[in-house]
N, C-alpha and C positions, 0 to 999 in steps of 0.2 A: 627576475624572470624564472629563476629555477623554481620557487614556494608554485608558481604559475605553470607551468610544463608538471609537475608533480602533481598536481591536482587533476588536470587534462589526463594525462600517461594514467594516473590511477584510477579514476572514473571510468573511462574506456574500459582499460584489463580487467575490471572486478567486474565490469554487465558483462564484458568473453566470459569471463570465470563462472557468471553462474548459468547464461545461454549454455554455454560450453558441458560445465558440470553439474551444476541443479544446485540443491544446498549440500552443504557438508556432512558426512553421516552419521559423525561420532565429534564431541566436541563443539553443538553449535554454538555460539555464547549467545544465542537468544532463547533457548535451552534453558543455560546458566542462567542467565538473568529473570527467567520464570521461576527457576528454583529459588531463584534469592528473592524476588516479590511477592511468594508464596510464605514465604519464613517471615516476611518482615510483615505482613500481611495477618498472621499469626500471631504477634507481637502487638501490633498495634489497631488490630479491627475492635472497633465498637460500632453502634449502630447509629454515626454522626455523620454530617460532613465534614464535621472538623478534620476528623481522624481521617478519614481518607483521605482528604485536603494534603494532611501529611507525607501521609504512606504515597502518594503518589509524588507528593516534591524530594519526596527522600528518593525513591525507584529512579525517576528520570532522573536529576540533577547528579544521582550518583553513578548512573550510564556517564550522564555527560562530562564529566569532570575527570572518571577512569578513562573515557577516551583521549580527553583532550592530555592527559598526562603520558598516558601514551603515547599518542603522535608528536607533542615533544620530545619524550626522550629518544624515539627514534630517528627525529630529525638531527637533533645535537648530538646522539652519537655513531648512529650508519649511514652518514651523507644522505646524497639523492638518491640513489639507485634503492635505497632501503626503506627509505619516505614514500615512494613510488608504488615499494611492493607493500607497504603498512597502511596506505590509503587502498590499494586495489584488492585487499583482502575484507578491509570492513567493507570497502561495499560491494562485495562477492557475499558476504553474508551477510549483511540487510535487504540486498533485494532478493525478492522473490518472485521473481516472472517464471524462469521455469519448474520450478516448483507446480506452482499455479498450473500450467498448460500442462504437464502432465498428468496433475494429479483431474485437471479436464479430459482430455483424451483417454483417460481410464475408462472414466464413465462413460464416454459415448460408443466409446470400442464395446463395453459390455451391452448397450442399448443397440448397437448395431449387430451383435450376438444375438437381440431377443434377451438377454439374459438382464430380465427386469429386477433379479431380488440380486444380481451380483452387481448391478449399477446403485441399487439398494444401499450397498452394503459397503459401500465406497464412497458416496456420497458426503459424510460426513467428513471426508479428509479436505472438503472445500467450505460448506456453511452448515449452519447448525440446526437445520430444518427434520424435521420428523420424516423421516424417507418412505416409513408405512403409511401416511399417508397419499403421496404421491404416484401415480403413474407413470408410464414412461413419457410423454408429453411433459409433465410437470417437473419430473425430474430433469428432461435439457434443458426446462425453464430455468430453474432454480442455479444449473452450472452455467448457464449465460450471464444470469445475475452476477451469480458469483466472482466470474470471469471479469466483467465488467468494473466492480468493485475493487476488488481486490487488485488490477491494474492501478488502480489510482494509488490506495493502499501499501501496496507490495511492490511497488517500483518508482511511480513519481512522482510521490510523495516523497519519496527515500532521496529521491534526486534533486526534489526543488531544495528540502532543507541542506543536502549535502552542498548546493549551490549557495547559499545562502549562511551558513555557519560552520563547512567543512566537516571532517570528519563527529567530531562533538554532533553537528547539526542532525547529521544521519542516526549517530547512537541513542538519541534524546527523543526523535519522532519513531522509531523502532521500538523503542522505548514504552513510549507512552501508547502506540498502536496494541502493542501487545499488554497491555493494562488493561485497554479497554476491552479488551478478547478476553482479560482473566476475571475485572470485575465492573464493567462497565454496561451491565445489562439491568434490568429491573426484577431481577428477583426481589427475593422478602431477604433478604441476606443485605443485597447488594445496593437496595435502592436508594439508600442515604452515601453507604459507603462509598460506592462508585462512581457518585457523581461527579465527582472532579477530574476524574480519570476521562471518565464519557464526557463533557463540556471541554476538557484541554483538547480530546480527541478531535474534536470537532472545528476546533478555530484549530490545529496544525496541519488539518488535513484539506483547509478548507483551499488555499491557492492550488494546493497538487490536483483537486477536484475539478475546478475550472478548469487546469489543463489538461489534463485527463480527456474530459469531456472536445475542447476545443479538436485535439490530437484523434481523437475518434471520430469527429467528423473529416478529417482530412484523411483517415487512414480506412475506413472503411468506403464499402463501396456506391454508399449512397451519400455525400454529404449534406445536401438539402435538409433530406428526410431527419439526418442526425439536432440540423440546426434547429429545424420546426417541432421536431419534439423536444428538444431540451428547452426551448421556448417557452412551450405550453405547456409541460407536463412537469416538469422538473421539482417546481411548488410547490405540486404535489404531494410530495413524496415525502411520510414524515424524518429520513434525516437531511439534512439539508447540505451534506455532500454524497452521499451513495445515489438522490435525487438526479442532478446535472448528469454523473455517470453512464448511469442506467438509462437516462432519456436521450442521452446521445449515442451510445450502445443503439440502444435499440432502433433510431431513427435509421443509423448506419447501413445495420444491417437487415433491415425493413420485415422487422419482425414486434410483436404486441410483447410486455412484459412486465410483470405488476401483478395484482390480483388475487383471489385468497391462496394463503398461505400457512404454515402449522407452525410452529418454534415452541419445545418442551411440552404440547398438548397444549397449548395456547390459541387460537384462532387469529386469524388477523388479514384484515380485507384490505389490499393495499390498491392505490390506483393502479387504472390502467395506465402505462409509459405507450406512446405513439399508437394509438388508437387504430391508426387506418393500416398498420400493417399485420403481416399472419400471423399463426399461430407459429410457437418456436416450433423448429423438428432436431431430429436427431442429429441431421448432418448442420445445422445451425451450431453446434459445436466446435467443430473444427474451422467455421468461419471465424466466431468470436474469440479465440484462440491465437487466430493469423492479423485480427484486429489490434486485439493486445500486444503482440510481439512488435507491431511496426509503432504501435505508441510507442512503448519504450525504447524503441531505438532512437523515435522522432525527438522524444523527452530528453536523454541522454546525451544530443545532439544540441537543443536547445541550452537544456540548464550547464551544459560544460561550457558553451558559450558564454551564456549568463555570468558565471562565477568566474572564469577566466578574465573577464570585462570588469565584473567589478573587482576583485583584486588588483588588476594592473591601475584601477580608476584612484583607489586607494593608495599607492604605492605613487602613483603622480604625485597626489595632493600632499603626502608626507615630504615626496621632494621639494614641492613646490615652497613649502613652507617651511622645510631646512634651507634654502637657497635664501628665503626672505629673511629668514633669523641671521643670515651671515651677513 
């Protein structure tokens, strides 16, 4: 029961820890671990899959492995109370929901200013779109999207794996999320390199998506509208988890979202997500914002279930079958 109460206890404290404090200021290790995918990345880029292939099993496997080394040692040598606070630190800095909702409310506080080129110019601390092209319309477009995304991304995703393979689980999908943010796009660089990065991305994110999406219709304040658009639109959407997200988002909160958009002076016409609702506005920001945050409380709630169930399911069947060998 204790491996059980330490996972719970730690899970809980580290989503207070970052609602509470945001990310860390100085010292992130997801930081670190970009600096170290950047070198090893240096080392081993050619212009293959193979090589990515690698460089991406080398980056996660060696998150996962310095965690799970980790959280060993600290369990064998600082009891529980140290297990506790060793599990509710990593995931105080894996997740990122407030992060995210700040660095949201930046941008609408400056659109709610009028101050179109300071929303401008902030914009990029969320996605990676070309800001001069955009308006202010576009611009709450783009941090709803954002919002949307990066909830499933930055929080329960972080959570289904940590429900799923413990602390290892969370540093491995952290991991690999931030791979695909470093080479996981289709430049002329990246398009063979990154492929493995952007495909792992995509089947680790892909359960935290569905529920993401499920959690958004219960936590917003239209669910119907979330379910009928994630329905029909979702399909859509060329990736095939930020799709489900963004189409329950948007049902939610009964607003249109999709459509052209800029990325490095690239063009690109995306569907429209829930057709029959408005156009985003300004204060559609601080909605999507209070959507997000009750997902991952909802998330957090669920997957500490989850993982507290299957450990104790685990730890029957080991008895079950020590009791038989006797």
């Amino acid at each position: 029961m204790r491996v059980h109460r330490a996972y719970a206890c730690g899970a809980a404290l580290g989503h207070l820890g970052d609602l509470l404090l945001g990310d860390p200021h100085r010292g992130h290790p997801v930081a670190a671990f970009g600096r170290a995918a950047a070198a090893a990345e240096r080392a081993l880029w050619r212009d293959s899959r193979g090589a990515g292939a690698a460089h991406t099993a080398l980056c996660v496997a060696g998150a996962a492995v310095t965690a799970a080394a980790l959280s060993r040692a600290v369990r064998n040598t600082g009891g529980a109370t140290a297990d506790v606070a060793f599990r509710a630190a990593v995931t105080w800095t894996v997740l990122g929901g407030s992060g995210l909702g700040s660095a949201a409310r930046s941008v609408g506080a400056a659109l709610d200013a009028g101050d179109v080129e300071g929303a401008r110019r902030l914009l990029p601390q969320l996605c990676g779109r070309d800001p001069e092209a955009l308006d202010a319309d576009g611009i709450a477009r783009a941090v709803v999207e954002s919002v949307a995304e990066n909830t499933s991304d930055a929080v329960v995703g972080a959570l289904v794996w940590g429900a799923v393979a413990g602390v290892p689980g969370m540093a491995a999908f952290r991991a690999l999320n931030t791979l695909d943010a470093m080479v996981g796009h289709r430049s002329p660089r990246y398009r063979h390199f990154g492929w493995a990065a952007a495909r792992l991305d995509d089947l680790a994110g892909w359960p935290g998506a569905r529920l993401t999406a499920v959690l958004a219709a219960l936590a917003g304040p239209y669910p119907r509208g979330a379910v009928r658009a994630w329905r029909s639109d979702a399909h859509r959407h060329p990736s095939p988890n930020a799709g489900p997200v963004e189409a329950s988002f948007a049902g939610a909160l009964g607003v249109r979202l999709g459509g052209t958009l800029s990325y490095g002076g690239r063009t690109e016409h995306r569907p429209v997500l829930n057709s029959a609702g408005r156009a985003v506005r300004t204060g559609d920001i601080a909605s999507a914002v209070r959507v997000s945050r009750r997902v991952g409380v909802l998330a957090l709630v669920l997957t500490t279930a989850a993982g507290v169930g299957g450990r104790l399911a685990v730890a029957c069947a080991r008895a079950r079958r020590g009791s038989c060998s006797r």
